[in-house]
Phi, psi and omega in degrees: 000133189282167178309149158081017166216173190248164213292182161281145171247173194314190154310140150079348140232132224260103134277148185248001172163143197293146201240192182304101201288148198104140160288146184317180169264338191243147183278182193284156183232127165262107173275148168236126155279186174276183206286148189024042160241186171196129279285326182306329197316322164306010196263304204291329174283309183280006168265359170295313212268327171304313159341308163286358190055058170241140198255136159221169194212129165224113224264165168265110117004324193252343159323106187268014191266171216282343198274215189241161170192099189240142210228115173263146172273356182242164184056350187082000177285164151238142167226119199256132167284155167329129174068025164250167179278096169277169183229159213229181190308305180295040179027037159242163200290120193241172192215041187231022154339316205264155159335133155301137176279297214298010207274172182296121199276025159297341197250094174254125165317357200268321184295309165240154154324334173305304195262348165322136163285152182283071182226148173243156183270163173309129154240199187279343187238087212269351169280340180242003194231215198135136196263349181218142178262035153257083153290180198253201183291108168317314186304335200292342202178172163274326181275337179275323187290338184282342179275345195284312199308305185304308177313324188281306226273334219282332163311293198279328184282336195274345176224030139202044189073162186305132224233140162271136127298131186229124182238128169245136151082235181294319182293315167327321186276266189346309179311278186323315172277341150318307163289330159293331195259351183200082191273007189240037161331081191274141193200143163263003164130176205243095182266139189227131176249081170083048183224146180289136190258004177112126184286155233266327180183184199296347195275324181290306153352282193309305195293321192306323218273320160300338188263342152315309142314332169283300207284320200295283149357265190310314168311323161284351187237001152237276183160177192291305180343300193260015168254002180237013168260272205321288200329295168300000168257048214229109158005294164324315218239017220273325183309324203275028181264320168288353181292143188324184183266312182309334209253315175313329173294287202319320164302333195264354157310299185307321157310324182242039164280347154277137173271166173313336182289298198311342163258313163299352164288309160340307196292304196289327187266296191271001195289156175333303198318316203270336172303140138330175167292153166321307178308323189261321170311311188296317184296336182240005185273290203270355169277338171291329173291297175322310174308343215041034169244123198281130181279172190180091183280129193211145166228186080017075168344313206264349188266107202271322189310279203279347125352299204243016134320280192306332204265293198286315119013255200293353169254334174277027141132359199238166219270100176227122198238131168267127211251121161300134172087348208278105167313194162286303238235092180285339171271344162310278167330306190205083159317288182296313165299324186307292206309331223272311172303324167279341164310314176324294180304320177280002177088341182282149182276106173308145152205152150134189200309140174264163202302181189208000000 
């Protein structure tokens, strides 16, 4: 095969047209998006980051199929588990995917890593290594969404290094417990954006998990329309409100691109009430630094909640930055500080404004 094209690839993965032959020189970015968003939501950050010659991948979280489905954002690629759907950049569904059959069986997956079928192998901690990637219904629980995530990074590290993880919000909680529940994880590090660390104790516990049942409630008996009218008056939400008319809009396409079971179920399977403790997410936080793969807690100046999140971060020893001027959703908001930051972290020669 000459130098400088990539092999065809195996079954069950999906390219949409030929790429960088080789794993990059720099790593892959996985984003999770929020609680009633959806991979687009990435778009503005990843062409910062395709900018830099980073491959990012942003999966729908809320992808009720049993398999993988990674929406890569650069280039139109995709990387598919078996019996999945891939996406293309307008997240929607493509169907020009498959393997060529006819291809050379020099190029057996067996030969490069690139081309590996989508499978993990059996370890010794068979609760945290999942033997297949037919994961169950993510909604289904906090531990199935946290097994997909672990299944995308582990897909993405086998066919291009070790991956940054990146989370906001709701993707952000999923990240984190994603690392108490699969601490062994290959990652080149970790950003967690405006995301809850787990309640303070069983009474914070208790409230989070009634108040989730209230919003899960309220979405089935009005429907998403009049729970994303309440939702945007909601304090957390209050900077995005100064954003042009085009991108409020865009956001609010994006809240009602789910229907209500599919976000009330969100609430009740992944709500807070399901983290660890505060205590023990920081404690698996500050075991990845010892690991050397580096963490990075970032909020909002403006965002008062998750503001003194970061402060309690940062007094217990880990790496944490308040983005000036800056609401909850800092990738939104201020794109070029975020991307600057997660470069930082990757190790990459940062550009564009430093935070202020």
């Amino acid at each position: 095969m000459p130098e400088g094209q990539r092999k065809a690839p195996a079954a069950g993965l999906g390219w949409r047209k030929e790429s960088v032959a080789g794993r990059p020189e720099k790593a892959p970015v996985i984003l999770l998006h929020g609680f009633a968003q959806t991979p687009a939501s990435w778009d503005g950050v990843a062409r910062i980051l395709q900018g830099q010659g980073r491959r990012t991948y942003a999966p729908n979280l809320f992808e009720p199929e049993s398999g993988l489905a990674l929406r890569a954002c650069d280039c139109g690629e995709a990387l598919t588990a078996p019996g999945d759907a891939a996406y293309d950049r307008a997240g929607g569904p493509t169907g020009d995917l498959a393997a060529d059959p006819a291809r050379d069986v020099a190029d057996s997956p067996t030969s490069d890593p690139i081309n590996h079928p989508i499978a993990d192998k059996p370890t010794s901690d068979p609760a945290s290594h999942p033997t297949s990637h037919s994961v169950a219904d993510p909604l289904a629980s906090m531990g199935a969404v946290c097994d997909r995530v672990a299944a995308i990074v582990r897909l993405v590290a086998a066919a291009e290094g070790a991956p940054v993880l990146v989370g906001y919000s709701m993707g952000g909680r999923i990240a984190a417990e994603t690392m108490v529940r699969h601490p062994g994880l290959p990652l080149a590090g970790l950003v967690l954006e405006s995301a809850g660390l787990g309640p303070a104790d069983d009474a914070a516990r208790a409230a989070l998990a009634r108040r989730n049942g209230e919003w899960a409630a309220r979405l089935r008996e009005g429907g998403v329309a009049a729970f994303m009218d309440w939702w945007e008056t909601l304090p957390l939400f209050a900077s995005q409100r100064e954003l042009p008319p085009a991108t409020r809009a865009a956001i609010r396409i994006g809240r009602e691109a789910h229907g209500a079971e599919t976000l009330a179920r969100s609430l009740e399977a992944w709500g807070a009430h399901h983290q660890a403790a505060e205590s023990e997410t920081v404690a698996a936080l500050a075991q990845m630094r010892v690991a050397d793969r580096p963490v990075l807690y970032l909020a909002g100046s403006r965002d008062e909640k998750y503001a003194a999140l970061a402060a309690r971060v940062r007094a217990a020893g880990l790496p944490a930055m308040l983005v000036e001027g800056a609401g909850h959703n800092v990738h939104l908001e201020k794109p070029e500080v975020f991307s600057r930051a997660v470069a930082q972290l990757a190790g990459a020669p940062p550009s564009g404004p430093s935070p202020s």
